[in-house]
N, C-alpha and C positions, 0 to 999 in steps of 0.2 A: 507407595506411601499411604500410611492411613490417616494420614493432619499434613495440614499446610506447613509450611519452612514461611517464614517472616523474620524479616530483620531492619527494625526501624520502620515494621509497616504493620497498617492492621486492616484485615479484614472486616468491612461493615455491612456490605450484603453482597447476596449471589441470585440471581435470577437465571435459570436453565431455559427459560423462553418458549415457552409451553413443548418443552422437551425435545425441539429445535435448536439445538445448542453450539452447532458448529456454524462458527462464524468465518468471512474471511477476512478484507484487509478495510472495511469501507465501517469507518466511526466517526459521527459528525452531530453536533448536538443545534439544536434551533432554539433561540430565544421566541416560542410561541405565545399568541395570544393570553391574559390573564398573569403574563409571568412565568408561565409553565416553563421547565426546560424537556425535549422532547430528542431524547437521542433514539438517530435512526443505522439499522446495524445492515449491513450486508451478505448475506450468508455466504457458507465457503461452496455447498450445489445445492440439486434438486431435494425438497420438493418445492424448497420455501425462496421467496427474493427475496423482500426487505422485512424488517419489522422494526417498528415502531415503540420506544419505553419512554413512559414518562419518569425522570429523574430529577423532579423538583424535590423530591426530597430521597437521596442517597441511599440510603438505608432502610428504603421501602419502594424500590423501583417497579412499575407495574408495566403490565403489556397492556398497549393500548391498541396494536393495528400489528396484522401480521399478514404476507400477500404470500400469493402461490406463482412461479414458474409457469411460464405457456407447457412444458414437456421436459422429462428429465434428461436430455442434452445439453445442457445448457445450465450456466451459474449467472449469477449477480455479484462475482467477484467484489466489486469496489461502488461507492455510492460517496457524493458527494452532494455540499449543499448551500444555498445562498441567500439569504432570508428565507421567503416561502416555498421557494425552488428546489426542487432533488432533484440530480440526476444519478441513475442508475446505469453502469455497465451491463452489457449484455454479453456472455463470450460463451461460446458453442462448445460441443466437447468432439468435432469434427471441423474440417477434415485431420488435422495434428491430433486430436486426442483419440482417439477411434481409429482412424484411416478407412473411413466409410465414407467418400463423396453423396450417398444416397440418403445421409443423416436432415433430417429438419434443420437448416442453417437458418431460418428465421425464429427470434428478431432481433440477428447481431448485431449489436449498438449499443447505441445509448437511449434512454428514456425519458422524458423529461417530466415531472410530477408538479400538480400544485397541489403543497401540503399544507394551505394554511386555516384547513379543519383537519387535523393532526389525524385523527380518526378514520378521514374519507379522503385519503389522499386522492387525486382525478387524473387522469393523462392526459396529456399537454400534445405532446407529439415524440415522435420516433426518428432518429437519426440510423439510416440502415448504414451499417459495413458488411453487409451480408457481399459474398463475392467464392469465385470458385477456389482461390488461394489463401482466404481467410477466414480465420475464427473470432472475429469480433473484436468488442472490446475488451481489454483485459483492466485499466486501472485506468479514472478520469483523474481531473482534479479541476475545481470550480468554485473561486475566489473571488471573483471582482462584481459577479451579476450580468457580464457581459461575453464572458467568451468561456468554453471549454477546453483544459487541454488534455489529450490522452495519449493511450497508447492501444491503436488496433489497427485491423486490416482494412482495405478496401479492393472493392470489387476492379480497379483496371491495376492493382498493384500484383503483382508476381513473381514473387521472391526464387532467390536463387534453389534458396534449402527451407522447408516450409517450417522449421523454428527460427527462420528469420523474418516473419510476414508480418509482425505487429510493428509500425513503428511511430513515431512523432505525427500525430496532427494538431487541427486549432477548429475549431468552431464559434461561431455568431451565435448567439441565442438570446439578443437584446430583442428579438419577437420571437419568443420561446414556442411559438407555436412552429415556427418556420425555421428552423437550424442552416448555416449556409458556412462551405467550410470555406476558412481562412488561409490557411497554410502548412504544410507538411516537410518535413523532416527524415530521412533515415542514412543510417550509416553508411557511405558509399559503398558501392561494390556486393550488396546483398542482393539489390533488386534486379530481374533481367532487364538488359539491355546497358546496363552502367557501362562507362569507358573503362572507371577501377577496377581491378580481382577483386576476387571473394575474398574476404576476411580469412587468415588461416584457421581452422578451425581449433578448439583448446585441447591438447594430447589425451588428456585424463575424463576430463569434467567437461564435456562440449555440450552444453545447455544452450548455445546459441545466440544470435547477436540479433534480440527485439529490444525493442523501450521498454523500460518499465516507469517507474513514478517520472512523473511529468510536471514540476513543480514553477509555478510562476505566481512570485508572491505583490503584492500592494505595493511595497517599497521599492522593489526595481521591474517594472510590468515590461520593462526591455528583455529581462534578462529570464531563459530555461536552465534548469537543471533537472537534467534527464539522466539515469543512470540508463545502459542498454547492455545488460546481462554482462557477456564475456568479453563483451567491446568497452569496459570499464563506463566512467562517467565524461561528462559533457556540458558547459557551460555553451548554450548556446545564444547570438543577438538577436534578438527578436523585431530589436525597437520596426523594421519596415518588414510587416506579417510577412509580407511578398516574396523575402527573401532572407529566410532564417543563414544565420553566419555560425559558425567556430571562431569561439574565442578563446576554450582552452578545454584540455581533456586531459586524463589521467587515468592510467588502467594497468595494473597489475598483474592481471590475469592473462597468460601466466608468470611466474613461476605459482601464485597464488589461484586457488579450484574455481575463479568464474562467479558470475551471478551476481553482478552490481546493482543493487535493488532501490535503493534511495538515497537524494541527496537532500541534505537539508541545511542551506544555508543562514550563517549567524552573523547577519550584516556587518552590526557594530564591533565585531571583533575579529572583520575577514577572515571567516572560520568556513570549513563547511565538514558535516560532518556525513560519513557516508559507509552504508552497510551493505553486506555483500550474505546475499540467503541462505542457509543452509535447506538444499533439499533433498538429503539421505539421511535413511534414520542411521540413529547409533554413531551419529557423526561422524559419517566416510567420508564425507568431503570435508572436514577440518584441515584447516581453522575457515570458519564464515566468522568474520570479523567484524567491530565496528572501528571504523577511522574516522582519525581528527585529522585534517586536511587546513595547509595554507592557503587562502587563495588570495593572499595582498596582491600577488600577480594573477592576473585570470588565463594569462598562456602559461604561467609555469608553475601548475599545482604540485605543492612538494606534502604528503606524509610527513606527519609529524609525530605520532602517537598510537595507537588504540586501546579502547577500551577494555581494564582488566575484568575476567570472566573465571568461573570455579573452574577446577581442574578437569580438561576433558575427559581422564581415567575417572573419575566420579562420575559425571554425569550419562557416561556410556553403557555405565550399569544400567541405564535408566530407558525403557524403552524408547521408541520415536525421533524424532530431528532433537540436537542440540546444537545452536549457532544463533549468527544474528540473522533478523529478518525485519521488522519494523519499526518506526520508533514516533516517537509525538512531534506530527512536523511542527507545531509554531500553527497552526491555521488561523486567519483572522476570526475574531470572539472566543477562542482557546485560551486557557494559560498560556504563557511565552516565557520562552527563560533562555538567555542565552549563557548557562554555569550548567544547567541541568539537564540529561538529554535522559530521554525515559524510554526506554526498549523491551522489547519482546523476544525472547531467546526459545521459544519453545516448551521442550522439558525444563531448561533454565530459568520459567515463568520470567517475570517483569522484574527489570532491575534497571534503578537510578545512578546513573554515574554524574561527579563534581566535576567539571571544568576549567574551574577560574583558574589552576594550571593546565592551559592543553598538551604540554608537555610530559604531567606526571597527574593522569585522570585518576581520580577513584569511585569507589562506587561506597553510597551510603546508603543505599535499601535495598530491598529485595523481599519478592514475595512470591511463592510458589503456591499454587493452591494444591489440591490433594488430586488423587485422579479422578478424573468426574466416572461417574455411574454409567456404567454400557460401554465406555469409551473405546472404539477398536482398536486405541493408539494404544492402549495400555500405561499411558501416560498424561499429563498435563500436557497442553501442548497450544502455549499462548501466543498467537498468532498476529494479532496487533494493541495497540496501547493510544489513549485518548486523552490528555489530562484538563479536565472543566475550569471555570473560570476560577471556582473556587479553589482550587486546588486537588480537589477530587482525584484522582487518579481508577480511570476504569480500562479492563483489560478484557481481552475475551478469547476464548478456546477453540481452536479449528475443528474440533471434532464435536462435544455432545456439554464443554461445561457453560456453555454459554455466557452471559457479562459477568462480571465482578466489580464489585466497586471499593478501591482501595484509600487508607487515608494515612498520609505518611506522618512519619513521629518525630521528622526533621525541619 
């Protein structure tokens, strides 16, 4: 493409990030000192971890603070944040991504930052998952100020099949200096020693039974929702740390390719909606879907819908992944919208879909940017979506186009 595709959206600026442009899943903005608003980005690997834009004003976003990786094994997949607090995921690119035990496995975890000199962010302390079975963290999430939840490994955990070693934890971090874990989670039958079998594996698409987003929101601090790849999703009871429950699960996969990536619950209209990744290009594993989900019952999640998308024979022309992958959860200080869900499709760039029927969704925008410069994807390839209080809508590219900031015309 040589111009962006928009419909009902307008591009108002692009920031490449001093030509650090691939990003991964971790967009979180901080109400800082002065007013400032200060979104901090996550890269998708080495060389770079976090970086720091200030976006008080949209359409002149500057880089304020950009950090470097201890060594290039190693990403800062996901980053989360809570007033002056960041935390960063740490995930290794061993032993699963390499198959090198002899890989630097430090500092799988999480990080914990005080950014409240936006500029000079400081370290707090270090939450190790480092372990001979695991790669770390792969995606936090960090809401209340008091507790973390994620998804990675631990050093006495030992999974069956080593794409199943990330799964449910909980962590303390009300003395951020000293992190202390609370409680863990994983799908029976992965880890050695369980009384269950192993989960059957998926015939086609066998991506594996880890957690992935780990959401527990203000309104119900009882309640998780975890999607965990090919083992579909999972409402789980939190309310006594000690002893996470199954309340209700839902999983597709198969006759559908696997990869249940996030759920994101719409209280007020016991809704939840939940997307499943695409990660082959040219869309071999289509359809990665977004769903709209009942959960008036929490044990009897019924499919109700998904979200309409362009035609996969179009977009297959298009180099890189085309499917779903992230979408704007709701985070506390974000826009909220429970009609609007704002997603990331890849080569599909960012598209809005209408809700108020969940039965008959549509989509009223969309915005594709061009391909960014050097991209190896050969394509746009927009990875997650953030939308500000103002409405703002900013997206960003796995590979080399770094943020965008979009403002819709609905």
């Amino acid at each position: 493409m040589s111009n962006h595709e928009a419909v009902n959206a307008r591009l108002i600026s692009q920031n490449t990030l001093k030509g650090f442009g691939g990003i991964g899943e971790g967009m979180m903005v901080q109400e800082a000192r002065g007013g400032r608003r200060i979104m901090w980005l996550a890269h998708e690997g080495a060389p770079k971890n976090f970086t720091g834009v200030d976006v008080t004003d949209p359409r002149n976003p500057k880089v304020i603070v950009q950090t470097d990786l201890p060594h290039k094994n190693m990403r800062s997949n996901s980053l989360d944040l809570c007033g002056d607090l960041l935390a960063v995921a740490y995930q290794t690119l061993g032993p699963r991504g390499l198959g090198d035990p002899g890989l630097d496995m430090d500092p799988a975890g999480i990080e914990l930052f005080d950014v409240s000199d936006p500029e000079n962010p400081r370290s707090i302390s270090h939450y190790s998952c480092k372990g001979p079975g695991s790669f770390g963290v792969h995606q936090l999430w960090f809401a209340d100020g008091e507790y973390i939840h994620f998804s990675g490994g631990a050093s006495d955990f030992v999974a069956r099949n080593v794409d199943d070693s990330q799964f449910y934890q909980c962590i303390d971090v009300r003395d951020p200096t000293s992190p202390e874990e609370v409680c863990r989670w994983w799908l029976p039958g992965t880890r050695e020693g369980d009384d269950e079998p192993p989960p059957k594996r998926h015939p086609r698409f066998d991506s594996g039974f880890r957690a992935h987003n780990t959401n527990v929101y203000p309104e119900r601090p009882d309640r998780l929702y975890v999607c965990y790849l090919d083992g579909g999703t999972f409402i789980v009871d939190i309310s006594d740390k000690s002893s996470p429950t199954v309340v209700g699960s839902w999983n597709p996969h198969p006759p559908f390719p696997g990869f249940a990536h996030t759920a994101l619950p719409l209280f007020d209209r016991d809704l939840l909606i939940v997307t499943d990744e695409c990660v082959r290009n040219r869309a071999e594993d289509w359809p990665k879907l977004t769903w709209v989900v009942d959960m008036r019952v929490e044990s009897n999640l019924v499919p109700i819908s998904t979200l309409p998308l362009p035609p996969v024979e179009e977009m297959t022309k298009r180099p890189g992944r085309y499917g779903s992958h992230n979408i704007h959860e709701n985070q506390p200080g974000s826009f909220v919208s429970d009609t609007l869900v704002f997603g990331a499709y890849f080569n599909g760039g960012m598209r809005v879909h209408d809700i108020t029927n969940p039965f008959q969704p549509k989509e009223v925008a969309s915005f594709i940017p061009e391909t960014p410069e050097g991209s190896r994807a050969g394509a746009i390839q927009i990875n997650d979506v953030y939308v500000d209080l103002d409405g703002t809508v900013y997206c960003v590219d796995r590979v080399a186009g770094g943020l965008y900031a979009i403002e819709l015309l609905v």
